[in-house]
C-alpha angles and dihedrals in degrees: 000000000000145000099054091120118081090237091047094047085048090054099043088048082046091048098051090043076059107051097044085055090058092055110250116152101224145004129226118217108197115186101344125137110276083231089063093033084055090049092044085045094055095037100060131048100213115086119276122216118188133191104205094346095115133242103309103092130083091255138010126219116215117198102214089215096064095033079067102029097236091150125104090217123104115276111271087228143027093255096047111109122209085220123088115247085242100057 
C-alpha cells in the first residue's frame, strides 16, 4: 500500500492534479488508503476508479480472480479465505 506517509500521500495528490492538467479522463487508484482515494477524488474533476482503495472513488474495479479467491497468494485481509465461497 502506499501513501500512508505524509510525503507519499503529497505526491500521489501532485501526481492526479497532473495528470488531470494533461487531459486524461479518469484515474485509476489501485491499493491507497480510502482516506487518500476520498481526498484524490475530491481534488480532480475527472472520474476516479480504484482497485482496494475503498469506497470513496467514482467507480470500483473487481478482479474476478480475487472476488472468488482463486489466487495462491496469501489473503489481503484476516477475514479472506484461499477457498473459493462455492466449494
Amino acid at each position: 500500500m502506499v501513501g500512508r506517509t505524509e510525503e507519499q500521500r503529497k505526491k500521489i495528490l501532485e501526481d492526479a492534479k497532473a495528470l488531470r492538467d494533461a487531459g486524461v479522463f479518469a484515474i485509476v487508484l489501485e491499493f491507497v488508503p480510502a482516506f487518500l482515494a476520498k481526498e484524490v477524488t475530491e481534488s480532480v474533476d475527472v472520474a476516479t476508479v480504484c482497485i482496494g482503495s475503498g469506497p470513496y472513488c467514482d467507480g470500483q474495479i473487481l478482479v474476478l480472480h480475487d472476488v472468488i479467491v482463486l489466487s495462491e497468494r496469501a489473503p489481503a485481509s484476516p477475514n479472506a479465505t484461499r477457498t473459493p465461497p462455492l466449494s
